[in-house]
C-alpha positions in Angstrom: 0.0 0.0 0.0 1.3 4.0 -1.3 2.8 5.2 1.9 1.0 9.0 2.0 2.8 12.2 1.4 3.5 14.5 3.7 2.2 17.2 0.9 -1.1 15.0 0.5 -1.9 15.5 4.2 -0.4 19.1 4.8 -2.8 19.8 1.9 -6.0 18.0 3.7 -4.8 19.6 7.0 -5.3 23.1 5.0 -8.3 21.7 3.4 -10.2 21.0 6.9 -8.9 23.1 9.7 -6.5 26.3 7.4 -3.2 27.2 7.6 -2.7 28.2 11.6 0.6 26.5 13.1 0.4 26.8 16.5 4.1 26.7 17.9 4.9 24.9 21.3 7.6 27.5 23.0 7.9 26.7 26.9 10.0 29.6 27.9 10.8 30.0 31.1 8.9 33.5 31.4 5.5 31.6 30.0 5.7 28.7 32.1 6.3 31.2 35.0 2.9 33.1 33.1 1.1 30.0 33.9 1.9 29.4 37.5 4.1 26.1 36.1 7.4 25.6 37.3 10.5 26.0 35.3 11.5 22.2 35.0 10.5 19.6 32.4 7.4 18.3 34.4 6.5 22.2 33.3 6.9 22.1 29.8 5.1 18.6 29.7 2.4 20.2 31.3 2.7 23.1 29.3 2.7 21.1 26.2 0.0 18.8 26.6 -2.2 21.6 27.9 -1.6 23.5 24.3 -1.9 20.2 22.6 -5.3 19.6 24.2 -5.8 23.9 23.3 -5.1 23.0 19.4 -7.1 19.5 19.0 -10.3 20.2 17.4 -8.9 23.9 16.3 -6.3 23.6 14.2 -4.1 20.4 12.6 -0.6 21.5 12.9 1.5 22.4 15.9 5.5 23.1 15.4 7.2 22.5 19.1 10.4 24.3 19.6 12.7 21.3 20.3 15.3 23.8 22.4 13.1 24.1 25.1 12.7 20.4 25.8 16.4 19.9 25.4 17.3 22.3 27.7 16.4 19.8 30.7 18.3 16.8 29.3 16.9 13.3 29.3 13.8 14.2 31.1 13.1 17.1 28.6 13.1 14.3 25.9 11.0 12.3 27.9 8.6 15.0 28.7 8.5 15.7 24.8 7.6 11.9 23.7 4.4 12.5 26.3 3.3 15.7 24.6 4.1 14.2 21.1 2.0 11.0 22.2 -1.1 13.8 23.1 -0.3 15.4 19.2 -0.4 11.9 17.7 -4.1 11.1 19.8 -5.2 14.1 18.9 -4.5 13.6 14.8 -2.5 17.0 14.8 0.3 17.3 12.2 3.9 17.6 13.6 6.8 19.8 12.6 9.5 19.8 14.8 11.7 22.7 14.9 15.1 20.6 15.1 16.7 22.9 12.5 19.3 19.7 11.9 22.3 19.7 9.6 25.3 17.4 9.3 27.3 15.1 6.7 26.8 11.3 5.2 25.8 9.1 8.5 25.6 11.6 10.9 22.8 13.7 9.0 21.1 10.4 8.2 20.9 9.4 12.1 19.0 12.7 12.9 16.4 11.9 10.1 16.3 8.2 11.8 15.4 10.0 15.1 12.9 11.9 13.9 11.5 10.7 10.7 12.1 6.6 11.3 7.9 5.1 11.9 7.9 3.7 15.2 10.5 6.1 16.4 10.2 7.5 20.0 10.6 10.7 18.5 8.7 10.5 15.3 6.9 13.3 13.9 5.4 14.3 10.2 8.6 16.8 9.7 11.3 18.7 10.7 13.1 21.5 10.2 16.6 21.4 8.4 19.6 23.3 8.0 21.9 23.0 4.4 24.9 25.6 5.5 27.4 22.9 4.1 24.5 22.4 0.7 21.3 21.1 0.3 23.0 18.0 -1.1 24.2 17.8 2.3 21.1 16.6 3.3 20.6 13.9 0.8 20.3 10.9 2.7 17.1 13.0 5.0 15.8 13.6 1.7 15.5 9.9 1.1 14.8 8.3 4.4 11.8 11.3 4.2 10.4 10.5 0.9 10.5 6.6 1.8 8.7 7.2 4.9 6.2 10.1 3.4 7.9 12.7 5.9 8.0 16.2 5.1 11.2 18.6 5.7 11.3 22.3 5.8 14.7 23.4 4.4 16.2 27.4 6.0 15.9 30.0 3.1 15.1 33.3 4.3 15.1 33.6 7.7 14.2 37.2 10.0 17.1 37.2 12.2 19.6 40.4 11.0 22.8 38.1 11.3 21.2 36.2 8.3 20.9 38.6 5.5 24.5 38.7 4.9 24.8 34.9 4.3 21.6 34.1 2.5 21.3 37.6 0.3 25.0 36.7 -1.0 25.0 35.4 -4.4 25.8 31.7 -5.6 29.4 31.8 -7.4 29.1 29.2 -9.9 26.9 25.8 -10.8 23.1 25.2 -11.7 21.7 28.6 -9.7 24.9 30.6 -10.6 23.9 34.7 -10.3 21.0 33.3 -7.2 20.9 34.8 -3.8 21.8 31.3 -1.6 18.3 31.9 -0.3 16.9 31.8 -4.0 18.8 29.0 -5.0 18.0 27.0 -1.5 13.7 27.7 -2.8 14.6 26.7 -6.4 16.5 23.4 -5.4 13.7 22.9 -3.1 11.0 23.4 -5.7 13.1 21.2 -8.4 13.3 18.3 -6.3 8.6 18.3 -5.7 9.0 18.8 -9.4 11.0 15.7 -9.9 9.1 13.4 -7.2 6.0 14.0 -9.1 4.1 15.7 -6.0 0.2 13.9 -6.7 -1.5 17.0 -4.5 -1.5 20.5 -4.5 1.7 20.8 -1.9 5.2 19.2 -1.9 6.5 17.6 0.9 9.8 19.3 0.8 9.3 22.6 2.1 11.5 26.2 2.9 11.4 28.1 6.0 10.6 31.8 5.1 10.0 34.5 7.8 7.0 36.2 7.4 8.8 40.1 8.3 11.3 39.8 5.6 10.8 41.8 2.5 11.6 38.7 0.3 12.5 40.4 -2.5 15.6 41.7 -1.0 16.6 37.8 -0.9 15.7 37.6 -4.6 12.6 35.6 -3.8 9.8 36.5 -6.3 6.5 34.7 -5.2 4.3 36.1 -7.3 3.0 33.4 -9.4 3.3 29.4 -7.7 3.2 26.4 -9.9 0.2 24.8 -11.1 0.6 21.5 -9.5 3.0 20.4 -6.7 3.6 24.1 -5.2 6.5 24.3 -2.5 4.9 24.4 1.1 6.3 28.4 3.5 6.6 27.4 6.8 6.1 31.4 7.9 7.6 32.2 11.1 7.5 36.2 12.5 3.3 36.6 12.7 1.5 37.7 15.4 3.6 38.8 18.3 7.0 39.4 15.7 5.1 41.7 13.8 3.8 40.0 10.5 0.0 40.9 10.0 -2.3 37.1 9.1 -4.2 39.8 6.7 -1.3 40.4 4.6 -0.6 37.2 3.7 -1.2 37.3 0.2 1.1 41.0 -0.4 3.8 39.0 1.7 3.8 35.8 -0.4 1.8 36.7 -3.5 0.8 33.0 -5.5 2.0 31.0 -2.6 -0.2 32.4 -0.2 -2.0 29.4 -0.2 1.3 27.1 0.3 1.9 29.5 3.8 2.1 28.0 6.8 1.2 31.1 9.4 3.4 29.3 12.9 2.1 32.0 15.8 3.5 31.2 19.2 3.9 34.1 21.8 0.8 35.6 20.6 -1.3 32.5 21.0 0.7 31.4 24.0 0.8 34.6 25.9 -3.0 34.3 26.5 -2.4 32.0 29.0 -4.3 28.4 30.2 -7.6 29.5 30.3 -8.2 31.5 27.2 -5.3 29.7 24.7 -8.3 28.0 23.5 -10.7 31.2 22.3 -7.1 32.7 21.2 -7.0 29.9 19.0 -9.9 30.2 17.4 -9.3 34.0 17.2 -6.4 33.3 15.1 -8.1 30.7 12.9 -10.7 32.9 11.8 -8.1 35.6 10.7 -6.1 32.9 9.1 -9.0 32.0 7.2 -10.3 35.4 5.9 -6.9 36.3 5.0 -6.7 32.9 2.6 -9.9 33.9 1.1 
């Protein structure tokens, strides 16, 4: 039996609940916020409570992995019990790893997180290709294999960035291409080439949402027909980016955007995260049209 695509579900996700990502941040000033301590029993809680805040509401959630880390082994273990609530609960996973590495070692992260069965498995991760998107080669296959999605760094809002990924490619196939350009067009070649059956790809880019793009040489004005390559869209809500402006920030691929909101969603605190929620759905929604 066809294993699914990631693409094929993001796109049923969009289809049922929209394009809100609700992100799973347990800093230490929000679990302070709500009265949980600053330990990894708190961010369990923490977690599971916004898990339980999401299911019904949305389909995707995108925990920030750092925050779990942060307490060790018990952080890991109190991440496997909140990823056991998303799984439950039918939400859509995109951990926030932001891995990168060589040959076996970058294969052994996308075991960890992309193997069925795993401890840690989720529908996708974020990646990192500063030594090449070929670099990530063998996560490209273990992911297609196992219809796992991946969300390759393009553009991202932080200033130390621009530098980097606004300098221009020196040579080869995207010769002339801002390295955040040709990081979206290798993306975009390789859903081309795996014949994407839906609307999405399940190779994605990680684009934030307060960036003018077109400083990074990104034109998004018109998307592909068929196959389109998902935006996870970091930087709305409490960052600045404006849900209503979704399609003058990403122009054809509006519909491809994932809109992640975390402080703004998170900041409301235990008892009303679930009517902020909602909130945030319904402007997602009248923004997509």
């Amino acid at each position: 039996m066809p294993v699914s695509t990631f693409g094929d579900r993001l796109d049923a996700a969009f289809g049922r609940w929209g394009q809100l990502c609700v992100g799973i941040d347990p800093h230490a000033w929000l679990l302070s916020d709500w009265n949980l301590p600053d330990t990894a029993d708190g961010a369990e809680s923490f977690g599971r409570r916004v898990v339980a805040a999401c299911a019904g509401r949305v389909g995707l959630i995108k925990p920030q992995l750092a925050f779990y880390e942060r307490f060790g082994s018990r952080g890991y273990l109190a991440f496997e019990r909140v990823l056991a609530d998303a799984h439950a609960a039918e939400l859509l996973v995109i951990a926030d790893v932001k891995r990168g590495d060589l040959g076996t070692s970058v294969a052994a992260y996308g075991e960890a997180w992309l193997t069925p069965g795993s401890p840690l498995e989720v529908d996708a991760i974020t990646v990192n290709a500063y030594m090449g998107v070929g670099s990530l080669e063998p996560v490209f296959e273990l992911a297609a294999a196992a219809g796992k999605g991946l969300f390759v760094l393009s553009a991202t809002s932080n200033p130390e960035a621009s530098a980097l990924q606004r300098a221009r490619v020196p040579d080869g196939p995207y010769a002339g291409e801002t390295v955040a350009r040709a990081v979206f067009d290798d993306v975009a070649e390789r859903n081309l080439r795996a014949g994407a059956s839906g609307r999405l790809g399940s190779i994605g880019v990680v684009l934030g949402a307060t960036l003018d793009l077109a400083d990074f040489g990104l034109d998004l004005s018109v998307a592909p027909p068929g196959g389109a390559t998902p935006i996870l869209a970091p930087g709305f809500g409490h960052q600045g980016a404006h849900v209503a402006d979704l399609g003058n920030l990403f122009g054809g691929y509006a519909h491809s955007v994932i809109v992640s909101e975390s402080r703004s969603v998170l900041s409301a605190g235990p008892d009303r995260i679930g009517q902020a929620i909602a909130r945030r759905v319904l402007e997602a929604g009248a923004a997509r049209g």
